[in-house]
C-alpha positions in Angstrom: 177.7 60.8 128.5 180.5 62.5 130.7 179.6 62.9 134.5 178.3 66.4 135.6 181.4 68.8 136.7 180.5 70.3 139.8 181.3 73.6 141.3 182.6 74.1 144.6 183.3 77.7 146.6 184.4 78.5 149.8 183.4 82.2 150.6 183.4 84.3 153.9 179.7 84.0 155.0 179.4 87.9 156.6 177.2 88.6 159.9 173.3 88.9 159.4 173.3 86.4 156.6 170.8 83.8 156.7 172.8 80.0 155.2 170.2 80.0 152.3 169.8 81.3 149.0 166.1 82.2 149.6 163.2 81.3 152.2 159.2 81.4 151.9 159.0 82.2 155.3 157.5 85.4 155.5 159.3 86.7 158.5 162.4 86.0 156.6 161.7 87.8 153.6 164.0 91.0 154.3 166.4 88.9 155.5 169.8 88.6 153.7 171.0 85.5 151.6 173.7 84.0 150.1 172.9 84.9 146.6 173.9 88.5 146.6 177.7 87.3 147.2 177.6 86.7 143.6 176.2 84.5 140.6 175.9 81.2 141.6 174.7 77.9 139.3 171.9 76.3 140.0 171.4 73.8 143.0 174.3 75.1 144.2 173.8 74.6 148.3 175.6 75.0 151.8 177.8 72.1 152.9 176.2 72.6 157.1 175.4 76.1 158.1 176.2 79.0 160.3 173.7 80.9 161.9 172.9 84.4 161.4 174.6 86.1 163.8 177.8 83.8 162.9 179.8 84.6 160.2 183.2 82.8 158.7 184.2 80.0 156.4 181.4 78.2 154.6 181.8 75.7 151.7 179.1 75.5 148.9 178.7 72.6 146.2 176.7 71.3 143.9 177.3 67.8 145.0 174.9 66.9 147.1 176.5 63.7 147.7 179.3 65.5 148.6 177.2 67.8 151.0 175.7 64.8 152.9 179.8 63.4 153.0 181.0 65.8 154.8 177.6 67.1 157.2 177.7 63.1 158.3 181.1 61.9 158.6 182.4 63.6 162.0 185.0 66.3 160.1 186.6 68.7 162.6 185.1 72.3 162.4 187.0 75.1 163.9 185.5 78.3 165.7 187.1 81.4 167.2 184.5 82.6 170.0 185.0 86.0 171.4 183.1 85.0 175.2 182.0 87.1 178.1 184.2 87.4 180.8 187.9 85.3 181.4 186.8 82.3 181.1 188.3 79.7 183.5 190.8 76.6 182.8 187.9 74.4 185.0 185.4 76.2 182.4 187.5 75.5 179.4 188.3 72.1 180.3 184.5 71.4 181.1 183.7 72.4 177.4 186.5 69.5 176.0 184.8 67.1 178.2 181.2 67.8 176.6 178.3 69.6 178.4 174.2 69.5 178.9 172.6 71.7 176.3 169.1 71.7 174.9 168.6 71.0 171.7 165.3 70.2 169.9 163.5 70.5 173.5 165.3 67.7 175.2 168.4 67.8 176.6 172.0 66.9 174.9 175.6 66.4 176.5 178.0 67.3 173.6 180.6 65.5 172.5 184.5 65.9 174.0 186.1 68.5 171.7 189.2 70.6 171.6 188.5 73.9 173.8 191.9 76.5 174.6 192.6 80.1 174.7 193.9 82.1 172.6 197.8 83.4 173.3 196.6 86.6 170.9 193.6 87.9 169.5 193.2 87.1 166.1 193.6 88.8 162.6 190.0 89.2 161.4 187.7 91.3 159.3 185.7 94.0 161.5 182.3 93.1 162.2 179.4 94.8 161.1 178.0 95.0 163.8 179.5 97.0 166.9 180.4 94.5 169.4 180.7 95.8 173.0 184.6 97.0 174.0 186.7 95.8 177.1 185.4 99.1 179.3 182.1 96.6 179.9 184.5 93.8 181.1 186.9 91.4 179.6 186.4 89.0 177.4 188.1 86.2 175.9 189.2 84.7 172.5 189.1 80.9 172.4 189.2 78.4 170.0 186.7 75.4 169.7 186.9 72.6 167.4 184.5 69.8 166.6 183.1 67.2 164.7 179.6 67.9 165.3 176.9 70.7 164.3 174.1 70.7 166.5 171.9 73.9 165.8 173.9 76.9 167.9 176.2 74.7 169.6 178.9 76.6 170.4 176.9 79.5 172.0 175.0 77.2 173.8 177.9 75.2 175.0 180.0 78.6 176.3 176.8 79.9 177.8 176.5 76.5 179.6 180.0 77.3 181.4 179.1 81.2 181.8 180.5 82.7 179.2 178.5 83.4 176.5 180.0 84.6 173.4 180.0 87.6 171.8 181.4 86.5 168.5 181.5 83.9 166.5 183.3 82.9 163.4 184.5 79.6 161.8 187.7 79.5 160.6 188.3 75.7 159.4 186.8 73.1 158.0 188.8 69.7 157.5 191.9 71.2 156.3 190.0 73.7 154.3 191.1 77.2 156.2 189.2 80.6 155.9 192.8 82.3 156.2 193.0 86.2 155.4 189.4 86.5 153.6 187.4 89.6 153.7 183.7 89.3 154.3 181.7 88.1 151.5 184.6 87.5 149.7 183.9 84.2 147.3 186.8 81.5 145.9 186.2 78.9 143.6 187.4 75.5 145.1 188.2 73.5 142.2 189.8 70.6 143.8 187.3 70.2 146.5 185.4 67.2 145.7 189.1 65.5 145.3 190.1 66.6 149.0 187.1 65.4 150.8 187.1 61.6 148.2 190.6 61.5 149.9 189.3 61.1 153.1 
């Protein structure tokens, strides 16, 4: 009996989407989900998540071995975070060094990470949701890499240095890049189960 092929997609996870194909939570009942980015097999499932007010590059599988792999084996996972305010190099460099956040009602230092500004803004899909213009005060474009996922960590970590962000979208995953996708675009990812084996 031949092994089960899996399928693997990336796709462009828009703003307001909840990481789930459905909920029985009854305040999340007019929420939006995956599934109306297209037909999907079933069992397929998120590899991690992004919360709803992020948006960006998020993998799905049917591998659910593979899911676990790559949740609990410490890949980097790139963000671009539009934050309040110019942040600060002391600020910045506070954020690679790992700061106190709460999470799961204690409190958690995060792990040292890679945290530096953007030279330009970048190239991305307009949100759908208005976000507020330089006339309120600047802001700042920075990138943050890691190789942990705690629940909201990134907005909690730049709000932990004063600058809480605006924006938030992941553009990288391993060496899996989100690159010029439109929101809710889907790609099939045929060689994904090979790349992350490779590891």
């Amino acid at each position: 009996m031949k092994p089960k092929k899996h399928q693997h997609f990336k796709i462009y996870k828009p703003y307001g989407m909840l990481s789930q194909f459905s909920s029985n939570a009854v305040k999340e009942q007019r929420k939006r989900f995956l599934g109306e980015l297209g037909e999907f097999t079933s069992g397929t499932m998120p590899i991690g998540r992004l919360d709803e007010k992020s948006e960006g590059l998020l993998l799905l599988t049917t591998d659910g071995k593979l899911s676990d792999f790559v949740n609990q084996s410490g890949i980097e996972k790139e963000y671009y975070a539009l934050v309040d305010g110019d942040i600060s190099a002391k600020a910045i460099q506070q954020l690679c060094d790992g700061v106190e956040i709460g999470f799961d009602g204690k409190k958690y230092q995060t792990k040292p990470c890679k945290v530096f500004k953007l030279k330009q803004d970048p190239v991305l899909p307009e949100r759908s949701k208005k976000i507020r213009d330089a006339r309120h005060g600047p802001t700042t474009w920075i990138s943050v890499t890691l190789t942990e996922g705690k629940f909201r960590q990134v907005r909690k970590m730049t709000s932990a240095v004063g600058c809480p962000t605006l924006r938030l979208v992941r553009v990288r995953v391993g060496d899996i890049y989100l690159d010029t996708m439109q929101v809710g675009e889907v790609i099939p990812e045929h060689n994904l189960n090979d790349y992350f084996n490779n590891l």
